[in-house]
C-alpha positions in Angstrom: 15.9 13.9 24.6 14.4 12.6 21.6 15.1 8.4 20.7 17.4 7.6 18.2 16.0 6.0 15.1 16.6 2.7 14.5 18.8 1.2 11.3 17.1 -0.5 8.5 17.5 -4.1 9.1 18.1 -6.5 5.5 14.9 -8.6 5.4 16.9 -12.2 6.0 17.9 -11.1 8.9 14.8 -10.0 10.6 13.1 -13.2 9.0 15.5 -15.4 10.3 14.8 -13.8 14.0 11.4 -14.8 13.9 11.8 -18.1 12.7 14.4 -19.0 15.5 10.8 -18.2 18.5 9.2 -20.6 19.8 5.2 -20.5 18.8 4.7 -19.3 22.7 7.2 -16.4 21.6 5.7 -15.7 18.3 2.0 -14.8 19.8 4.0 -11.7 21.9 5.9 -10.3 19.1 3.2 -7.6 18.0 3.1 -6.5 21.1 6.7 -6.7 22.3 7.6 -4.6 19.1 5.2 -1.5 20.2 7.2 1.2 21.8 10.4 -0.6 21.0 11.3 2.4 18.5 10.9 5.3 21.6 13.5 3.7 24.0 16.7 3.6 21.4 19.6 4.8 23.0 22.7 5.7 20.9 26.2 4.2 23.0 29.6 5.6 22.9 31.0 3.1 20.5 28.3 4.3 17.7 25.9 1.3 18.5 22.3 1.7 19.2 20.7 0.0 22.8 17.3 -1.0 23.6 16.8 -2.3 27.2 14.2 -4.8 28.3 14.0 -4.4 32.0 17.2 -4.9 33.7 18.6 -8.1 32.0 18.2 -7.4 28.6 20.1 -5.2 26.3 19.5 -5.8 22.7 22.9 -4.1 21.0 22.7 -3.0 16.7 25.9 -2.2 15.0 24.7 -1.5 11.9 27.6 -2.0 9.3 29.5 0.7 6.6 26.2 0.6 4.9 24.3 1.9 7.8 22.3 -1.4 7.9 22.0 -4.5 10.2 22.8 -7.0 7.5 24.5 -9.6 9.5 22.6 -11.8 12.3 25.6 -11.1 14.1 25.2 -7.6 14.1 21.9 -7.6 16.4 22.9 -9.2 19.7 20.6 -9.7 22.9 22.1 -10.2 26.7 19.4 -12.8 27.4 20.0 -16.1 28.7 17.8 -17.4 25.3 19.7 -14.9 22.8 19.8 -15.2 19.8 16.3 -17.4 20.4 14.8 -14.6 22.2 11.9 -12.4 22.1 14.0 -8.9 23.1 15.7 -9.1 19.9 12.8 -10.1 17.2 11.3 -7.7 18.5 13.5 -4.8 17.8 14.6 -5.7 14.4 10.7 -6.0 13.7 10.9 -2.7 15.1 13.3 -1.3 12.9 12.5 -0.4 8.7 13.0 -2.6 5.9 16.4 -2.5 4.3 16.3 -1.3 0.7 18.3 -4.5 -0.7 20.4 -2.5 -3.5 21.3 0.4 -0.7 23.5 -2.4 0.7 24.3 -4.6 -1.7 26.8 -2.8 -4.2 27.6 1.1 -3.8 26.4 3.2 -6.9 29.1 3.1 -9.4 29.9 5.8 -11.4 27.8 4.7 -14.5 24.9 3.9 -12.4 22.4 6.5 -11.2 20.0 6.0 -8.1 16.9 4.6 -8.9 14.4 8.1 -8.4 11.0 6.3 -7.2 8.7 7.0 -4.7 10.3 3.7 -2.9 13.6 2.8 -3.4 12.6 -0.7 -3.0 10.5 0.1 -6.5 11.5 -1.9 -9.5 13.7 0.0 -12.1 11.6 2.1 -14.2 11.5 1.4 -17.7 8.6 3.8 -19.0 8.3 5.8 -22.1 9.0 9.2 -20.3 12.8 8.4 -20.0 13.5 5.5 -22.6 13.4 5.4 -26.1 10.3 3.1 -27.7 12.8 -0.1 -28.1 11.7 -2.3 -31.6 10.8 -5.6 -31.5 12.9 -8.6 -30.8 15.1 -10.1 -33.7 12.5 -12.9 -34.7 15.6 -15.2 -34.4 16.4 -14.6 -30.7 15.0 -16.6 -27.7 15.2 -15.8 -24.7 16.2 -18.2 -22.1 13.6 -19.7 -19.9 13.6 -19.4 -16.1 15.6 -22.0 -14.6 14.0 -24.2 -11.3 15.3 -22.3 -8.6 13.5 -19.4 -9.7 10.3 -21.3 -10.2 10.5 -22.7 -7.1 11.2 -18.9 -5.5 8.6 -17.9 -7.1 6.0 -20.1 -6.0 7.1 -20.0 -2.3 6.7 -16.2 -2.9 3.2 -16.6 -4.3 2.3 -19.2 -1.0 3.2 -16.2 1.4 1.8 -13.8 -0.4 -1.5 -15.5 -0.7 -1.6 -16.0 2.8 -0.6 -12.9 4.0 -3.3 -11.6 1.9 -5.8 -14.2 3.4 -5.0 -12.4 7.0 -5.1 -9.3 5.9 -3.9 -6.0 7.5 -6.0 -7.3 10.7 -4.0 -10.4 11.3 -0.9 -9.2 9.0 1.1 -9.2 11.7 5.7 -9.8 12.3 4.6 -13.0 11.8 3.1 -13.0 8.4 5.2 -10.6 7.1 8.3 -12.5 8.1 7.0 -15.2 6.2 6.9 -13.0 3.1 10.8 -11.4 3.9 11.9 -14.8 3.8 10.1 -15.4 0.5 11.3 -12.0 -0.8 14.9 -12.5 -0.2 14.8 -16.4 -1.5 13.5 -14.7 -5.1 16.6 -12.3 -4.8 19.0 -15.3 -4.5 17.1 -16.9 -7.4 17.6 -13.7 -9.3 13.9 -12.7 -9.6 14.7 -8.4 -8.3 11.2 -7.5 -9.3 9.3 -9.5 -7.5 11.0 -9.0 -4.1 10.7 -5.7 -4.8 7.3 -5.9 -5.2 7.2 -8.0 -1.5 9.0 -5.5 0.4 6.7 -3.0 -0.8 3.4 -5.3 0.5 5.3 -5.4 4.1 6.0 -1.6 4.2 2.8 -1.3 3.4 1.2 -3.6 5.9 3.2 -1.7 8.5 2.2 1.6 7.7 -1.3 0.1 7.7 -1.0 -1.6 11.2 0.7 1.4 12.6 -2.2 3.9 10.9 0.6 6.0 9.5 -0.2 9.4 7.6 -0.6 9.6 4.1 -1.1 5.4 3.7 -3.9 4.7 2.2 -5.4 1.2 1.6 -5.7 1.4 -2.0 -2.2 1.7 -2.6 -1.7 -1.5 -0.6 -4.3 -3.5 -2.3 -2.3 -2.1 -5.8 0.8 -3.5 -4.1 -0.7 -7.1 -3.4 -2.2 -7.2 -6.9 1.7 -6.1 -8.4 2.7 -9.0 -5.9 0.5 -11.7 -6.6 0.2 -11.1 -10.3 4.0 -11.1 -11.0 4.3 -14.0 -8.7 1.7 -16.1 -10.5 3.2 -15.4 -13.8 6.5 -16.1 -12.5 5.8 -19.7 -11.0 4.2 -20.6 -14.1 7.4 -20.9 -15.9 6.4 -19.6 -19.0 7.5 -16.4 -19.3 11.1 -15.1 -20.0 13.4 -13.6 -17.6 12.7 -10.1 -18.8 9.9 -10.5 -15.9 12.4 -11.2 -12.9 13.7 -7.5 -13.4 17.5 -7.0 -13.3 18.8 -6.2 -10.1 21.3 -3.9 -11.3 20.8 -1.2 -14.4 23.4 -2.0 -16.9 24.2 0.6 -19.0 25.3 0.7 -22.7 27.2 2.7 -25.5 25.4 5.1 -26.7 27.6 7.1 -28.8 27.4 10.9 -29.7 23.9 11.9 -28.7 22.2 15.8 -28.6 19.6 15.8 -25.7 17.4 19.4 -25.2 16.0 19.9 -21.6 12.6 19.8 -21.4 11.3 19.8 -16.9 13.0 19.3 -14.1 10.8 16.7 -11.3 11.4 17.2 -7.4 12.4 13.6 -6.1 11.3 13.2 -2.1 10.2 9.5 -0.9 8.7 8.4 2.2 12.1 6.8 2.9 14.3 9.7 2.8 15.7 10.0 -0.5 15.2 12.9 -2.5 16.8 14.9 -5.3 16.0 15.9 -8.9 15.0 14.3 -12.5 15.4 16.4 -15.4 13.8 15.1 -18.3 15.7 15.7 -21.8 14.6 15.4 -25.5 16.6 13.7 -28.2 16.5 14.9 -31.9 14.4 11.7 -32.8 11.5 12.3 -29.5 13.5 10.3 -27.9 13.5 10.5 -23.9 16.4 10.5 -21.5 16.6 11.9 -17.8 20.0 12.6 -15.5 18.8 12.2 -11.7 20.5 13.1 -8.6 18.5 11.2 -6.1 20.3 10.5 -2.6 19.7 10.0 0.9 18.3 13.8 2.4 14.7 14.3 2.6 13.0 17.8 1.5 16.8 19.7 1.8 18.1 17.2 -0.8 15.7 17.7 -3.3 15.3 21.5 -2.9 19.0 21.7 -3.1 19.3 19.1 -6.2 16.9 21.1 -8.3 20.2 23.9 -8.5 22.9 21.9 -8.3 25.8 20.5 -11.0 24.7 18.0 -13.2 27.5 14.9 -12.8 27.9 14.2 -16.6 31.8 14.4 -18.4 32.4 17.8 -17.0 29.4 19.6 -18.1 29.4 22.9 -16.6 25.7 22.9 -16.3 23.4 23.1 -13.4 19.7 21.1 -13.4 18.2 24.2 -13.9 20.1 25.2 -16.3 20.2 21.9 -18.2 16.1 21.9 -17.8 16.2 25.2 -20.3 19.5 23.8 -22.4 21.0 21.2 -23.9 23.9 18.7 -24.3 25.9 17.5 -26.9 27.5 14.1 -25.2 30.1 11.6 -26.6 30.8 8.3 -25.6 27.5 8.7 -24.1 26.2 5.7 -21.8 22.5 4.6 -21.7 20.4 2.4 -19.6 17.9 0.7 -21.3 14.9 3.4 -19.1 16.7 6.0 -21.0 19.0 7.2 -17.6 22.2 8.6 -19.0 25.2 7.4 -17.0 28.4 9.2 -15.7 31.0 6.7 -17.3 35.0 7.7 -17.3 35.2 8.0 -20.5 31.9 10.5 -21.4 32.3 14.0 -22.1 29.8 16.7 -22.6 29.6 19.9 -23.6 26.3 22.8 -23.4 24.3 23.6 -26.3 21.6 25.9 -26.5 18.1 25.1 -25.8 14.9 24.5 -27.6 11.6 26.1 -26.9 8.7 23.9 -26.4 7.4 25.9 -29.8 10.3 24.0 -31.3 11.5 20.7 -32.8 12.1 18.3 -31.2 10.2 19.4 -28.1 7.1 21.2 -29.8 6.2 17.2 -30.5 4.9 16.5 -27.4 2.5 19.0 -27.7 1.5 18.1 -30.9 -1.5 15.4 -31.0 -4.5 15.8 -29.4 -4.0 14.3 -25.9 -6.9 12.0 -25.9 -4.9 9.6 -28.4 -2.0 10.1 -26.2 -2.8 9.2 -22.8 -3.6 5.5 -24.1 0.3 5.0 -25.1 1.5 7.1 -21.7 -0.5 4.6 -19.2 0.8 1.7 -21.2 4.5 2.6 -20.9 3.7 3.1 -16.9 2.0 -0.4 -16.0 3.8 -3.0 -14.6 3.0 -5.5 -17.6 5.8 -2.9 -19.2 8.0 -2.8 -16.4 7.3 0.7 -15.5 6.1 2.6 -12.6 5.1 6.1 -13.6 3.1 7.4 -17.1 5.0 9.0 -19.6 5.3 12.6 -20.2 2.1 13.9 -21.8 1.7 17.6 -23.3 -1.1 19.9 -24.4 -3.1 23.7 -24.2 -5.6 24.3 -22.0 -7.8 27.2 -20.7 -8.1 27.4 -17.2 -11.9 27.1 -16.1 -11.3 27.5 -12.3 -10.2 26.2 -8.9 -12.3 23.2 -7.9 -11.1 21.7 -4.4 -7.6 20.5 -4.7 -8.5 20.4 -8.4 -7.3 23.2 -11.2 -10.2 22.4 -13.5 -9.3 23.3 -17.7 -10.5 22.5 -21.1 -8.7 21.3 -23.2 -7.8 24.2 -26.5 -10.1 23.9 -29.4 -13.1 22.8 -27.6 -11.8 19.7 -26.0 -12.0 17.6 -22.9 -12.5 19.4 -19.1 -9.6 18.1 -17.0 -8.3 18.6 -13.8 -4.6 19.5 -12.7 -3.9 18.5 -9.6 -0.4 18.4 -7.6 2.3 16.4 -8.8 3.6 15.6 -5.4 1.5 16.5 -2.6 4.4 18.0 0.1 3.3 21.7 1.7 6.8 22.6 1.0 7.1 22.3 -2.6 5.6 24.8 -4.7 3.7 22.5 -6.9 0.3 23.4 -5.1 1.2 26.6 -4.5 1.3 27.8 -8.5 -1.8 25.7 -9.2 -3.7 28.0 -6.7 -2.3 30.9 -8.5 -3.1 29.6 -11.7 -6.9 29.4 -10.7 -6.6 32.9 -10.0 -6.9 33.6 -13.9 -10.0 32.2 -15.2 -9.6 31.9 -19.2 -5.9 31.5 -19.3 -4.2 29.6 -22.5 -1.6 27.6 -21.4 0.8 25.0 -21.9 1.2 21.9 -19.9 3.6 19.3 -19.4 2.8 16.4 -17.0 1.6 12.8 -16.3 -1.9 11.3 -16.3 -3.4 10.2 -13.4 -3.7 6.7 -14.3 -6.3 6.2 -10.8 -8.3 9.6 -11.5 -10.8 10.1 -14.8 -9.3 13.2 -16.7 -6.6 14.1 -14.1 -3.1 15.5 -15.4 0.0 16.2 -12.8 1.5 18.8 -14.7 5.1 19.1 -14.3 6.1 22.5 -15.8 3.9 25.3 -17.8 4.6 27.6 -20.3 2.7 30.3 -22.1 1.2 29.5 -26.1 2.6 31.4 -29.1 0.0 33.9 -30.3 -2.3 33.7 -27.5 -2.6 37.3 -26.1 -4.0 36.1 -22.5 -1.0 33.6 -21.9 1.7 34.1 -19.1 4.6 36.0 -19.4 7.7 34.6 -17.9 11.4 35.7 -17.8 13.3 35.6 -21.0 15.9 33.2 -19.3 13.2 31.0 -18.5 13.1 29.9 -21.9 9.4 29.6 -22.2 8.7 27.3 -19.2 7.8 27.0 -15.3 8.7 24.3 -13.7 6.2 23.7 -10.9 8.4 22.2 -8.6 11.0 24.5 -8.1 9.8 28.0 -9.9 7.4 30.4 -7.8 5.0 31.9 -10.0 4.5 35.6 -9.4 2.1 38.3 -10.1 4.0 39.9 -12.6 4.3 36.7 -14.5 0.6 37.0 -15.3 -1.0 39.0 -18.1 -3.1 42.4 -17.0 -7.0 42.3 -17.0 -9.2 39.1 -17.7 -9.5 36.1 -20.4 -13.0 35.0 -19.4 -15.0 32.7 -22.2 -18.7 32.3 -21.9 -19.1 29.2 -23.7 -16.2 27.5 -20.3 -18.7 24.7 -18.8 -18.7 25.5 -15.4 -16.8 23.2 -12.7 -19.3 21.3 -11.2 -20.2 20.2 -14.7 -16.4 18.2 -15.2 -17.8 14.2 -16.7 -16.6 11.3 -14.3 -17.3 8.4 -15.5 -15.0 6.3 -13.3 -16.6 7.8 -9.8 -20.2 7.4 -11.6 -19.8 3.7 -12.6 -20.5 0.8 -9.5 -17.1 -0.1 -9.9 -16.4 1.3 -6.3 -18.0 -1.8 -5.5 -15.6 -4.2 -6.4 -12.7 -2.0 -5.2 -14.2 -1.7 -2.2 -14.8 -5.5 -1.9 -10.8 -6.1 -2.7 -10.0 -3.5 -0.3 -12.6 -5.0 2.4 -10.2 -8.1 2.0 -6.7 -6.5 2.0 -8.0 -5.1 5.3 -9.5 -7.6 7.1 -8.7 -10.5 5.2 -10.4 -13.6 3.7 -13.3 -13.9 6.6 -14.1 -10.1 5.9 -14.8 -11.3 2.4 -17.0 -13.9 3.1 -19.0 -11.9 5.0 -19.9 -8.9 2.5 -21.1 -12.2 0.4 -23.7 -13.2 2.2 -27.3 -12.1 2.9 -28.6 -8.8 1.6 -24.8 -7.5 1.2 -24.1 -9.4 -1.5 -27.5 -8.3 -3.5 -26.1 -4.7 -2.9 -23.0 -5.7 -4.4 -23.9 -7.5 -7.8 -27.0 -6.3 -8.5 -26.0 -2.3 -9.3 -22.6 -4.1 -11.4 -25.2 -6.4 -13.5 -27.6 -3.3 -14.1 -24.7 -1.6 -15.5 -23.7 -3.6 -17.9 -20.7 -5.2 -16.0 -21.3 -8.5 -15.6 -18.2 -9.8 -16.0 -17.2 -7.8 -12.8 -20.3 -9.3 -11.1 -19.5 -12.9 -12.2 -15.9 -12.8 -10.7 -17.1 -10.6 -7.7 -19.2 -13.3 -6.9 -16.5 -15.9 -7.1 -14.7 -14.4 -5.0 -17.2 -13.8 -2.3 -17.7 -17.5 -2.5 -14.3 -18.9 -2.4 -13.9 -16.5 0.8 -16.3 -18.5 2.3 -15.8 -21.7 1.3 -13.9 -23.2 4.5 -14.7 -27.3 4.3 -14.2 -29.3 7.0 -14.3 -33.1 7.9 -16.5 -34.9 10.4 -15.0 -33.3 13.1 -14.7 -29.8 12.5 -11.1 -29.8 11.0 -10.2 -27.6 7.9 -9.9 -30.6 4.9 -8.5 -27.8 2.6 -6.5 -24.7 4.4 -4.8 -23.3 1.8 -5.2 -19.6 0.6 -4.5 -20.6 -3.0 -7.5 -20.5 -4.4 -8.6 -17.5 -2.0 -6.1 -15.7 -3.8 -6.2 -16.6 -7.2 -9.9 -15.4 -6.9 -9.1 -11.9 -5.7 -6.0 -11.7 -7.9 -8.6 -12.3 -11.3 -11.3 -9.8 -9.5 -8.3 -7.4 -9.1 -7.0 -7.5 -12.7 -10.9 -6.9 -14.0 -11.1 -4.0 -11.7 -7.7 -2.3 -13.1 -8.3 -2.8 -16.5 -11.9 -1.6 -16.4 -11.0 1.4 -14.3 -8.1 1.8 -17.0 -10.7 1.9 -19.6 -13.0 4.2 -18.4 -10.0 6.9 -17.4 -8.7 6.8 -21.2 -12.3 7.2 -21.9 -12.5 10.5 -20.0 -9.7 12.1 -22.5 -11.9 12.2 -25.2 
């Protein structure tokens, strides 16, 4: 009989468990956690057991939310409970609480929040929102009051140290120190950055655990959101648009017309999934209706077909994907997600080809001036977490790995289309390989831009181009689009016979100037620190191994990557000490603040070069 699993646990609680062991206690908690997760046992009365030899029985009772969020709800029969090692160690055990799963229940103006971590700030990028003006020159904005100053900079002290350990010594430990942190910044009203904390632990679990499909880069991108939104936070100086809202509040948006333009599968490694049509106002303006709940891979397949929850529309998302809407007493988030509010009512309308106004403007400008604007509107400086929506023609060159490689129409820029999430059981890869089956096909292409690849597009949906006679030819009711996540391309959707160009460069000839510029140097250097932590730093700075590092970046031009590079390496290993061997300065401050400056360099560098590539 397979274990149960065990119920998220809210981050206070398992942070006040391992502040209440004794040092003695806290060297055994790594290793009393391992194997923790294979002996749960579920009881009659619903609660979940976990025995420790034969006097101890640790007890959960998750509450209504299905989440331990009481200290009272994790109970140990120990003679040292609720002190004792039996219990840390299986709510280190158990996943991280999302904070808003069991905070406040979705209301019916409130949708769930479709990211690939529900812990994941609220999006606010240009795909779904419409481009907001600039502030009324007369309005300021509060500042942030002491309490979240002082949240903030306990939040930057763990973080700093946790990335001073590293994955290597990141142990329950350390990343109880930063849940403690993380919830102190959600008491203070700072969302976003605890947000941002939770992700670092999950991520230096997964790590520590070697979990599939975690790879370090994404954690050092986490630590870098982290420390970056911490540093800017206990400055004081900025306004609370930073801290995030912990909630999405909605607003009147009045009578609106919104065309359907994709729908996006929605599966996370937490076990959410659902659907995220994107729609199309009159003006370009973007909204999206999601239907993101706990379910895995059968939630989102099912979502992609089912009834869309707005004023009694009698449309499903796949019908709403190829429609319209004409809504009144419409309410809007300020990320452009259209709420379910008592009072909104909506009726069908029909939809618009992407030939057509207001959709045929996505398609419009050449994408190399629009990939600039859609990696803005995803970085975390604007609140976002994903690129906007980006459209243009291409001609398929061929397959190329994992890669569909095209070129852009009217002689423009080789890219590659890759995957837009990588799951075997969603058809995205599936129609790319069928694609690459048709060298020289025009197409049309609707996706995001891989802001970490050169020239890399995750196409959403595909359609065929007006007066192009080697172009696909789908169903009438499909209203001129495919969209990759839910439609299966077919044979028949193809055109007969071949569309082969002899001036297509050939694959191996795609430009990459990301992989050919020495800045894998530097990202391996942050990443050599995420891992192993401030001494594995130090290290790749001294002898030969630093000349291997800054000499290729100075020969290339990028000193300024060099310079920091090697202040980093040398704050690593600065470690003073007094006459008698004792640290005089132990603090990861400066440690931190060193990687953090290295870190920004890197991203907007690599930034650069990948607009660069679009052009």
């Amino acid at each position: 009989m397979s274990p149960e699993p065990l119920p998220p646990v809210a981050p206070d609680v398992l942070a006040e468990a391992v502040e209440q062991l004794s040092a003695r206690l806290r060297k055994k908690l790594d290793a009393a956690i391992t194997g923790c997760a294979e002996h749960v046992v579920r009881a009659a009365d619903g609660s979940l057991d976990v025995r420790f030899g034969e006097d101890a029985l640790v007890t959960l009772r998750p509450g209504p939310s299905g989440a331990v969020t009481e200290a009272e709800q994790a109970v140990c029969t120990c003679l040292l409970a609720p002190c004792c090692l039996h219990r840390a160690a299986v709510l280190g055990a158990a996943p991280i609480a999302d904070a808003d799963a069991y905070a406040h229940t979705a209301t019916d103006t409130e949708a769930p929040e479709p990211t690939a971590d529900p812990a994941a700030p609220p999006r606010t990028d240009s795909t779904t929102a419409p481009v907001p003006g600039p502030e009324p020159s007369g309005s300021t904005a509060p500042p942030l009051t002491p309490a979240q100053v002082r949240a903030a900079t306990a939040l930057w002290e763990a973080a700093a140290e946790a990335l001073s350990a590293g994955v290597t010594a990141g142990g329950a430990v350390v990343q109880a120190e930063l849940l403690r942190a993380a919830h102190t910044a959600r008491l203070a009203g700072l969302p976003r950055a605890e947000a941002a904390a939770l992700r670092v632990v999950r991520g230096l679990r997964a790590a520590r655990e070697r979990g599939r499909g975690q790879r370090l880069g994404d954690l050092t991108g986490a630590f870098r959101d982290l420390l970056s939104g911490a540093a800017l936070l206990a400055s004081g100086t900025v306004g609370p648009g930073v801290a995030g809202t912990a909630r999405r509040a909605y607003e009147e948006g009045g009578s609106l017309r919104v065309y359907g333009l994709c729908r996006e599968p929605v599966l996370s490694a937490t076990g959410y999934g659902g659907v995220s049509t994107h729609l199309v106002g009159p003006d370009g303006s973007r909204y999206t209706i999601s239907d993101v709940r706990p379910g895995g891979l059968a939630r989102t397949r099912g979502a992609g077909s089912a009834s869309v929850a707005l004023g009694g529309a009698v449309l499903d998302h796949a019908g709403l994907a190829r429609g319209g809407l004409r809504i009144v007493g419409a309410t809007v988030s300020p990320d452009g997600r259209l709420g379910a509010g008592r009072g909104v009512s909506a009726t069908p309308l029909r939809g618009v080809d992407w030939s057509e106004e207001p959709a045929s403007a996505l398609f419009a400008g050449p994408p190399g001036e629009a990939v600039a604007a859609a990696l803005d509107a995803g970085s975390p400086e604007a609140g976002g977490s994903e690129a906007a929506l980006l459209g243009c023609d291409v001609e398929v060159v061929g397959p190329a790995g994992e890669y569909l490689v095209v070129r852009v129409a009217g002689g423009g820029p080789l890219l590659r289309l890759g995957a837009a999430h990588p799951h075997p059981e969603l058809p995205h890869a599936a129609n790319l390989r069928r694609i690459a089956e048709h060298p020289g096909l025009v197409l049309r292409v609707l996706g995001r831009p891989d802001p970490d690849r050169a020239a890399t597009l995750r196409p959403l949906a595909v359609g065929p181009v007006p007066g192009e006679p080697y172009t696909l030819r789908l169903p009438e009711e499909w209203l001129g689009r495919a969209d990759l996540g839910y439609d299966r391309l077919q044979e028949s959707h193809f055109p007969r016979g071949t569309g082969g160009s002899d001036t297509i460069a050939p694959v191996a000839a795609v430009p990459d100037p990301l992989a050919d510029a020495p800045l894998w140097r530097v990202r391996r250097l942050l990443e050599t620190g995420v891992a192993g932590g401030r001494r594995a730093v130090a290290e790749a700075g001294r002898g030969t191994d630093a000349a291997g590092l800054l000499a290729p970046l100075r020969r290339a031009g990028l000193g300024g990557a060099a310079q920091l590079a090697a202040a980093l390496t040398a704050e690593a290993d600065r470690r003073p000490r007094d006459a008698f061997g004792r640290l005089t300065d132990a603090s990861a401050d400066g440690y931190a603040r060193a990687w953090l400056a290295s870190a920004v360099h890197l991203a907007a560098a690599e930034r650069s070069l990948v607009v660069a590539s679009w052009s």
